[in-house]
C-alpha positions in Angstrom: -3.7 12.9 18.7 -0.2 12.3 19.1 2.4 14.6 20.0 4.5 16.3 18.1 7.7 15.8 17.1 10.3 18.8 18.0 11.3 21.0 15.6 14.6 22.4 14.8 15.9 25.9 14.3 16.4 26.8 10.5 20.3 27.7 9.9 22.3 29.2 7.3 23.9 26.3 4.9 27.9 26.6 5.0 29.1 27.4 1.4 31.2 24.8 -0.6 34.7 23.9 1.0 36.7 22.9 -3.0 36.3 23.3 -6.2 36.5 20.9 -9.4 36.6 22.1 -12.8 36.8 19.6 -15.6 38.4 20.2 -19.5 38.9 17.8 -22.2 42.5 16.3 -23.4 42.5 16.9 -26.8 44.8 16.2 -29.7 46.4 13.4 -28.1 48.0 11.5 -30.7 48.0 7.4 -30.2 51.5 7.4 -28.5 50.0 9.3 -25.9 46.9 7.4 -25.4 48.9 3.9 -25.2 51.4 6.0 -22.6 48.2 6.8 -20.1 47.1 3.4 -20.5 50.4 2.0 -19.6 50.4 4.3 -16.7 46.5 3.7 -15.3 47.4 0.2 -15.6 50.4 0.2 -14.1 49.3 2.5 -11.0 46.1 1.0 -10.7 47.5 -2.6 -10.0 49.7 -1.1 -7.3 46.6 0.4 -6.1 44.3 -3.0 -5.9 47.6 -4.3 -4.2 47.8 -1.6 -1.8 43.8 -1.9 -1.2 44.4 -5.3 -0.3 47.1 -5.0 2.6 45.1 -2.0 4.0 42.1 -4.4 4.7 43.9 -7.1 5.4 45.5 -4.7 8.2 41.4 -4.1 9.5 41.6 -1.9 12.9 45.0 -2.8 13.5 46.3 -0.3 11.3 49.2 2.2 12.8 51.6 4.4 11.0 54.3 2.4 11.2 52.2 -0.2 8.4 51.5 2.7 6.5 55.1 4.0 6.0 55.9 -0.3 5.1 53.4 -0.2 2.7 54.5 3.2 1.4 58.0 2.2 1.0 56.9 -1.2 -0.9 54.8 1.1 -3.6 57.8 4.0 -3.9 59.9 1.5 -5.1 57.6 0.5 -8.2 56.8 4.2 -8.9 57.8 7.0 -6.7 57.5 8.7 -3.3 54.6 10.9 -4.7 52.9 8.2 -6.6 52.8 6.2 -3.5 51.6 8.8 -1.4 48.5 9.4 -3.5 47.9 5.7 -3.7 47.7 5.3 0.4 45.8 8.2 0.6 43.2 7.1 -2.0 42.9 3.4 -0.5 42.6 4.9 3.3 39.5 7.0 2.2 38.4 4.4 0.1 38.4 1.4 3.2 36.8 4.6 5.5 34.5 4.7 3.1 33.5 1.0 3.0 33.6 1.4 6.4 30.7 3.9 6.5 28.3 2.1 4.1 28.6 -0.9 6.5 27.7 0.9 9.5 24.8 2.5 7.9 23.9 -0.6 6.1 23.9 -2.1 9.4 21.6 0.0 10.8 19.2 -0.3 8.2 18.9 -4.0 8.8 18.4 -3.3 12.4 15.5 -1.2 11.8 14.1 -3.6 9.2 14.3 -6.7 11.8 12.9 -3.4 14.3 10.1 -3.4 12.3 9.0 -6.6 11.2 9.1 -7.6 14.4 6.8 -5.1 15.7 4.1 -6.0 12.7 4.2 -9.8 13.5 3.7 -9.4 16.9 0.1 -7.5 16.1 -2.8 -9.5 15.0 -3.4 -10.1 11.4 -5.6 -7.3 10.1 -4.5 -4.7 12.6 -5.0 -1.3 11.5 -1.9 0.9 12.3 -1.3 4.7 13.0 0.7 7.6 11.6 3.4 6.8 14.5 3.3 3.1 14.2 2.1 0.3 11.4 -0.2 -1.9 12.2 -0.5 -6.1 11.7 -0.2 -7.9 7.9 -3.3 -7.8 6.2 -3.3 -11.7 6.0 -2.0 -14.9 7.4 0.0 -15.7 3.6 1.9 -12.3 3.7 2.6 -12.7 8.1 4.5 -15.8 7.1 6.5 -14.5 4.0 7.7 -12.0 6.8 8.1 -14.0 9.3 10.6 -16.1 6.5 11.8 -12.4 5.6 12.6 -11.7 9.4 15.0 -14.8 9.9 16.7 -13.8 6.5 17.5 -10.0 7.8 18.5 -11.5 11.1 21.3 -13.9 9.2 22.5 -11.0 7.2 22.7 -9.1 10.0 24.6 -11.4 12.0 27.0 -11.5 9.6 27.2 -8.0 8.5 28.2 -7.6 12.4 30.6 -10.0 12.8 32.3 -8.6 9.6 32.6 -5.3 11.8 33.6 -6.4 14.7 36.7 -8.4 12.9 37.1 -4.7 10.7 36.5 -6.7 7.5 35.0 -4.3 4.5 34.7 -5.6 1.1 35.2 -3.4 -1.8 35.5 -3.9 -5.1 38.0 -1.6 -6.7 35.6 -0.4 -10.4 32.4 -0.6 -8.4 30.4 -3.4 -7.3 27.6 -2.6 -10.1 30.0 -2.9 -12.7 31.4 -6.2 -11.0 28.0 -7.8 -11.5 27.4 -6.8 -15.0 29.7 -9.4 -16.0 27.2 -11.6 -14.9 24.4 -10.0 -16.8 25.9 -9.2 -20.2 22.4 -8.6 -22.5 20.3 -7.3 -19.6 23.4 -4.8 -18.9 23.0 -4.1 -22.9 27.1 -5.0 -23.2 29.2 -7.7 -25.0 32.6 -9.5 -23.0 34.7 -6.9 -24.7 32.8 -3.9 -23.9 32.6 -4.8 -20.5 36.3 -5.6 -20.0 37.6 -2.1 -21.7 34.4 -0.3 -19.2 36.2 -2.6 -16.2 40.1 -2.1 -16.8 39.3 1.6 -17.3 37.3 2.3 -13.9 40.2 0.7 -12.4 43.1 2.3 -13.9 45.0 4.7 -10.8 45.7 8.5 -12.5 45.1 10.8 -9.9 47.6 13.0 -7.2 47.4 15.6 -5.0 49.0 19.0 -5.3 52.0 20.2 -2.9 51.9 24.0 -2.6 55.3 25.3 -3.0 56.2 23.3 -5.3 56.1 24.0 -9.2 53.0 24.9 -10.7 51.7 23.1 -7.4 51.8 19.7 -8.4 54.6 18.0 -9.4 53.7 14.3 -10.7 51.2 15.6 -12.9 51.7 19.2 -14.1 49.6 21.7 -16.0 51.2 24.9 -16.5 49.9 28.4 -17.2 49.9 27.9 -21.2 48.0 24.6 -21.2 51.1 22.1 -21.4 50.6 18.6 -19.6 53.6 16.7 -18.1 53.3 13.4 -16.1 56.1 11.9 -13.9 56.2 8.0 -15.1 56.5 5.7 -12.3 60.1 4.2 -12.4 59.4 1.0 -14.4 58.2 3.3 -17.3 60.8 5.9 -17.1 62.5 5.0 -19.9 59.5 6.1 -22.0 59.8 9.4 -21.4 60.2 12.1 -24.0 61.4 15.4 -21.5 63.8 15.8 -18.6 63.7 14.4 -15.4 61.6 11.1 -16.0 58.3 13.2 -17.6 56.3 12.5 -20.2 54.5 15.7 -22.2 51.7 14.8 -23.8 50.6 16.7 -26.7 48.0 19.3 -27.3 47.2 21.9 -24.4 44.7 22.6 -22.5 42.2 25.3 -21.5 40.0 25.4 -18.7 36.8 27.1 -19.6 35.0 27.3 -16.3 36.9 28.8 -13.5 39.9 29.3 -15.8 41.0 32.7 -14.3 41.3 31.1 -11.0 43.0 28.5 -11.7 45.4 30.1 -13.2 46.4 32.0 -10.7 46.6 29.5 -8.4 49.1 27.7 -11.1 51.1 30.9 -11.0 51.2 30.9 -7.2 52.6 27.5 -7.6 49.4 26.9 -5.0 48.4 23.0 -4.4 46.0 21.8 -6.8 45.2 18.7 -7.7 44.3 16.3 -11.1 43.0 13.4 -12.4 42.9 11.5 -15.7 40.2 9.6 -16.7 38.7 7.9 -20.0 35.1 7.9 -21.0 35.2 4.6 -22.7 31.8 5.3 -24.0 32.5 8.3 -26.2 36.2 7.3 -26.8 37.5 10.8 -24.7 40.1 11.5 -22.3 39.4 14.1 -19.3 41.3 16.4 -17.3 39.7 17.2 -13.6 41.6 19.9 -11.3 40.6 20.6 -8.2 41.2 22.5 -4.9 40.4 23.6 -1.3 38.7 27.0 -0.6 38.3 28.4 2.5 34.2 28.0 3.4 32.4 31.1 2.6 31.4 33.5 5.6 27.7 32.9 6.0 25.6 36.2 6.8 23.5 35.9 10.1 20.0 34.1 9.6 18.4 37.3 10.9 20.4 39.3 7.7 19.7 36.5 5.5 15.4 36.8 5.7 15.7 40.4 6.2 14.0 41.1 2.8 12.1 37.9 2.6 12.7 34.4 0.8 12.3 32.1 -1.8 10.8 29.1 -0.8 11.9 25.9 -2.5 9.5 22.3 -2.1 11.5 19.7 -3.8 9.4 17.1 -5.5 10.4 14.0 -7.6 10.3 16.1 -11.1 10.2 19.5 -10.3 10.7 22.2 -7.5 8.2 24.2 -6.6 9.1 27.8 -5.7 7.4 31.1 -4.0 8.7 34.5 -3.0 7.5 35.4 0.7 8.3 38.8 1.8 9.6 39.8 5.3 6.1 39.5 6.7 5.8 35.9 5.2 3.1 36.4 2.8 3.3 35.3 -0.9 4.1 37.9 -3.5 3.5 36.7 -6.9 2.8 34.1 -8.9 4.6 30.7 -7.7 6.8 29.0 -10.3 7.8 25.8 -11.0 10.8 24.6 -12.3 10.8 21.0 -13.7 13.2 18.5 -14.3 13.2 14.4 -16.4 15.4 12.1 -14.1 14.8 9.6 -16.7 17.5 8.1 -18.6 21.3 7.8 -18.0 22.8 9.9 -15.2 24.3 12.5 -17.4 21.2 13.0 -18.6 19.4 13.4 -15.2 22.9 15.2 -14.3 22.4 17.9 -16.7 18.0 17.9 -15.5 18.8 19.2 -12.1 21.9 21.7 -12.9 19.2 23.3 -15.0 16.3 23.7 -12.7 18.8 24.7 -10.3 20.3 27.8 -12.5 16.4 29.0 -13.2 16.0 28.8 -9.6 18.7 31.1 -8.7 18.8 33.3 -11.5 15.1 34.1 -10.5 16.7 34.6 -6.8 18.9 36.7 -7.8 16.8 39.0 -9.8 14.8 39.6 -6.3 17.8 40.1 -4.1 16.6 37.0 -2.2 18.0 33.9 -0.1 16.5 30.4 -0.6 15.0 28.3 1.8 15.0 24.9 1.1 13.9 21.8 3.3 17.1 19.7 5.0 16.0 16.4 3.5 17.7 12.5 4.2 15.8 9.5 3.1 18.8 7.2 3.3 16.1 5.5 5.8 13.1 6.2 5.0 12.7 4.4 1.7 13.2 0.5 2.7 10.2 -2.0 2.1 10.0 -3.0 5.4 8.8 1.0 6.2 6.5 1.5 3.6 5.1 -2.4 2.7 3.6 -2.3 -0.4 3.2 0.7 -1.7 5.6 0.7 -4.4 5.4 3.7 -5.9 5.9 6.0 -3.3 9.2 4.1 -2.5 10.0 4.9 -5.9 9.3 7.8 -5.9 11.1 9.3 -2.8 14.5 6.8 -4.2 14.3 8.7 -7.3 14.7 12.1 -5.6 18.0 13.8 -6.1 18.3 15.1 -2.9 22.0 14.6 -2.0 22.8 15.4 -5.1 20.4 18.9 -5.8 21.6 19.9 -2.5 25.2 19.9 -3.1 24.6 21.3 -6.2 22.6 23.9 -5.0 25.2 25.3 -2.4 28.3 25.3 -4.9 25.8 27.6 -7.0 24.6 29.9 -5.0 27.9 30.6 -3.9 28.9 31.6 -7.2 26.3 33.8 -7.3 26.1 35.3 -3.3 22.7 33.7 -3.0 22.1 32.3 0.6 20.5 29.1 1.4 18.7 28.3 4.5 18.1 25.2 5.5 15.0 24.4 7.8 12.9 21.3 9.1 11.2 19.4 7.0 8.2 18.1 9.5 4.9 18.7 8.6 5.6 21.1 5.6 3.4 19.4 3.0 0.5 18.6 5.5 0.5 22.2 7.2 1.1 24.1 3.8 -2.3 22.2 2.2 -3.9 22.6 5.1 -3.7 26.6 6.0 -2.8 27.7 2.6 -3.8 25.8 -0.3 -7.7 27.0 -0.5 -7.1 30.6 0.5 -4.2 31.0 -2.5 -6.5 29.0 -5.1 -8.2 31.6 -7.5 -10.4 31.3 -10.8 -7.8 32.0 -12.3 -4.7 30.6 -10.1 -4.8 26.2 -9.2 -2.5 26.4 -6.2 -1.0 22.4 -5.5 -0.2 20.9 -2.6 3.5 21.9 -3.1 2.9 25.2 -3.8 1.3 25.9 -0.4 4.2 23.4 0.8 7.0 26.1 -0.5 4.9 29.0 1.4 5.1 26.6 4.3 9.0 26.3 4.2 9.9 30.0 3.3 7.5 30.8 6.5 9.3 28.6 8.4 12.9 30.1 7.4 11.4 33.4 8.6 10.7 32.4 12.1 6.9 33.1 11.5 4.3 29.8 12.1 3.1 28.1 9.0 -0.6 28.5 9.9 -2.4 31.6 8.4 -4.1 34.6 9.7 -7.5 34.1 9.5 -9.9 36.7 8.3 -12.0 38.4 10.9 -15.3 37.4 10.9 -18.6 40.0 10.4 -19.6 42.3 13.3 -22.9 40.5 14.1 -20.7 37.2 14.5 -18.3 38.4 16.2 -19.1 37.0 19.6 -20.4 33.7 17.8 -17.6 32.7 16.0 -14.7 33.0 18.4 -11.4 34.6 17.7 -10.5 36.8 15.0 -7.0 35.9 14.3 -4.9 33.2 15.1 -1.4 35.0 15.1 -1.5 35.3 19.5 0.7 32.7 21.2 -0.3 30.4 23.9 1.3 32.5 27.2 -0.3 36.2 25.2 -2.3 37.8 27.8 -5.8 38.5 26.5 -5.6 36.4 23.8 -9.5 35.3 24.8 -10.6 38.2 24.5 -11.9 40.3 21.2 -10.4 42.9 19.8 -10.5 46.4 21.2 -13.2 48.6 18.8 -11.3 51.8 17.9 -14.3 54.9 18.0 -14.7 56.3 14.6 -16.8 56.4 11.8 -15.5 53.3 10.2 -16.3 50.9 12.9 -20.1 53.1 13.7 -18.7 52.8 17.4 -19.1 55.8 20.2 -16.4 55.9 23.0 -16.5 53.7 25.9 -19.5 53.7 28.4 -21.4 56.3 26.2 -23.5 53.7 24.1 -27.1 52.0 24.6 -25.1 49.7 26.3 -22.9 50.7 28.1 -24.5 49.9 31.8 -25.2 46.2 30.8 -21.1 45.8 30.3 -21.5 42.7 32.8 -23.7 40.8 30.9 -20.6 40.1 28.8 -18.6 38.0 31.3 -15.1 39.5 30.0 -12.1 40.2 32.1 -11.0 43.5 33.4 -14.2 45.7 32.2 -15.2 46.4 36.1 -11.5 48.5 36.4 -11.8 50.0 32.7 -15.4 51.2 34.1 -15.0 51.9 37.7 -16.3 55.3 37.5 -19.6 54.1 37.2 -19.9 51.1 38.9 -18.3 51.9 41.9 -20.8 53.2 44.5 -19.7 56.6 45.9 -18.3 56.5 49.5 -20.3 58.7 52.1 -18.6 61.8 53.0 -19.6 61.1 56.9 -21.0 59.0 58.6 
């Protein structure tokens, strides 16, 4: 048997660090639609230019090619506009950056792994720690041909790094290569190239506290009223003071609206963007700000009553209240979700298993506990081979995304969320507590016991059950009677101590049929519990 791996201590999950509330612009008339294309077009050129000098400038990059490149884009639309450009194209190359380094890793532990397979004869049977051979010489050389492609790319996914080159593609990289694949992407030329020139439009800033309404290039006062600075070219377009086009309508922000409005009247920093679903023909208004992150409560406070504990599956979580003691209370529950279809639609799946979830944690005064999940590499081909369907499976997971979601939420509603190890949950849960909680009438699954598992695990008790004491005329043949004792327990070999009483039809100590044949028993310590009758009595005089 192998050894374990080490597990780590459950914590309490830090609450959300900003908020972002969205609203919809409406009664814009067609003067201001052609304006806000005008200036997403206009701004988001500057931005693919800007984009282009930052990764031209690779690891070189200092302050003083900032402030040039600055400068350059104030003069085509203003200091503010320019700031928010640099500041978007410096976390969009760090960005880039990231997803090469991981990407590069991945490669490494494919070429990691193929190797070790090849160098195993063909038909090897692997283990749970390592994979074994190829199951024949036709798939050994289709990865040996495999192997010398990942080695190329990553050769040249590591010179790329070393030189600091990142490629990006400013309107995403999938949308790039649907122009390539018009019917499979379901989209005609024109379609496509009103999708493309809106993902690339630039309409976004960052708020300035201080300053009025906090935000000054695009402003959103207490009533609803929406004001845009125009970049200098366009400035002659403007229909208010001071360069500033007012778009018409207003606006009213139905989620959160109370506290954004007192940040606006605080003329505290908050920050928008503009955006157009091209899809349903609809212009969008996003706000958002920086909180300060929630106090967390000690873990210790945070199981004090018990938990909730969550197993997250492919299409459903499966949930069960433990109490303090760890033991389930209840029924478990189950709260499902489709992820098929477009990513609203899956978007909207989770945020409402997610609000069953915690409304039923909130009616029990409980915190969640909830596995800390990452399968950014653990769902590559050269990992699992050929079985398919479990890589599609664990792909399709939310996880990043439930998670997030799950903190913002409970935050909103003073739930707590602990986070604990993931190792071994499914495989201990079945294993200890799947047939014990299975009734006539109750079918208790795999994740079920799996969420028992975790919510133990958050309480700091071990997974495995106590396990029922056996009958009094077995109780020498069967062993142990629970298996709650740790290793370094003193007498944890022994049986349990038989309390005198009518219950247990036991007498007190040395008074029974038995009681002189105490060392046909082998078991520590009796001769000093006993000692008045074994020890021989000591001559007065000799």
């Amino acid at each position: 048997m192998g050894m374990l791996r080490e597990l780590s201590a459950p914590f309490v999950v830090l609450g959300p660090s900003g908020v972002a509330i969205r609203t919809r612009l409406k009664g814009l008339t067609a003067g201001d639609e052609e304006m806000l294309r005008l200036v997403g077009a206009h701004l988001g050129s500057l931005a693919s230019r800007d984009l282009k000098r930052r990764c031209a400038d690779g690891p070189e990059h200092s302050t003083d090619t900032w402030a040039r490149r600055k400068r350059a884009l104030t003069e085509e639309s203003s200091a503010r506009w320019a700031g928010g450009i640099t500041r978007a194209t410096h976390d969009q190359w760090a960005l880039s950056r990231r997803a090469q380094l991981a990407h590069i890793q991945g490669l490494e532990a494919g070429v990691r792994t193929i190797a070790h397979r090849l160098s195993l004869p063909v038909g090897e049977k692997g283990t749970k720690r390592a994979p074994g051979g190829y199951r024949s010489r036709q798939e050994w050389f289709a990865k040996s041909r495999r192997l010398h492609l990942l080695e190329d790319r990553l050769a040249a996914e590591r010179a790329d790094r070393d030189a600091g080159r990142v490629r990006v593609a400013r309107g995403g990289k999938r949308l790039a290569r649907n122009r390539h694949n018009l019917e499979q992407a379901q989209l005609t030329e024109a379609a496509w190239r009103q999708r493309w020139e809106a993902e690339r439009w630039f309409l976004q800033t960052d708020g300035e506290s201080g300053k009025r309404f906090g935000n000054e290039t695009i402003r959103v006062t207490p009533d609803g009223e929406v004001s845009i600075r125009l970049p200098a070219p366009l400035a002659h377009l403007a229909n208010a003071k001071h360069g500033r086009y007012v778009l018409t309508g207003a606006v009213a922000f139905r989620h959160r609206g109370e506290e954004w409005a007192d940040r606006v009247s605080a003329n505290r920093a908050v920050a928008y963007r503009i955006h157009l679903d091209v899809e349903r023909g609809r212009w969008y208004l996003t706000a958002s700000w920086t909180i300060p992150p929630a106090l967390t409560v000690p873990l210790a406070a945070a199981v004090a009553d018990g938990v909730v504990g969550v197993d997250t599956n492919a299409d459903h979580l499966a949930a069960w209240r433990l109490d303090e003691h760890g033991n389930p209370v209840g029924e478990p529950r189950r709260f499902c979700y489709d992820l098929d279809g477009p990513a609203t639609h899956r978007d909207a799946q989770v945020r409402h298993a997610l609000v069953r979830l915690l409304h039923w944690a909130k009616r029990h005064g409980l915190s969640v506990a909830i596995e800390d999940l990452d399968f950014a590499a653990e769902k590559t081909r050269e990992k699992h081979g050929r079985r398919k369907r479990f890589r599609k499976l664990i792909s399709g997971m939310p996880v990043s995304r439930l998670c997030s979601r799950l903190v913002s939420m409970a935050a909103e509603l003073g739930i707590t969320i602990v986070a604990v190890d993931p190792a071994y949950t499914s495989q201990w849960g079945a294993q200890h507590w799947q047939k014990p909680l299975t009734s006539t009438k109750r079918a208790t699954t795999r994740h079920d016991a799996a969420s028992v598992a975790i919510g133990r695990r958050a309480l700091g008790h071990p997974i495995r059950r106590r396990t029922a004491p056996p009958h009094d005329d077995r109780s020498d043949r069967r062993g142990h009677r629970t298996a709650q004792a740790g290793p370094g327990a003193r007498g944890r070999e022994e049986s349990r101590p038989r309390i005198p009483g009518p219950r247990t039809r036991s007498v007190r100590a040395g008074r029974g049929a038995k009681a002189g044949d105490q060392c046909a028993q082998h078991r520590s310590g009796h001769a000093a519990e006993h000692g008045f009758w074994q020890q021989d009595l000591l001559p007065l005089s000799l």
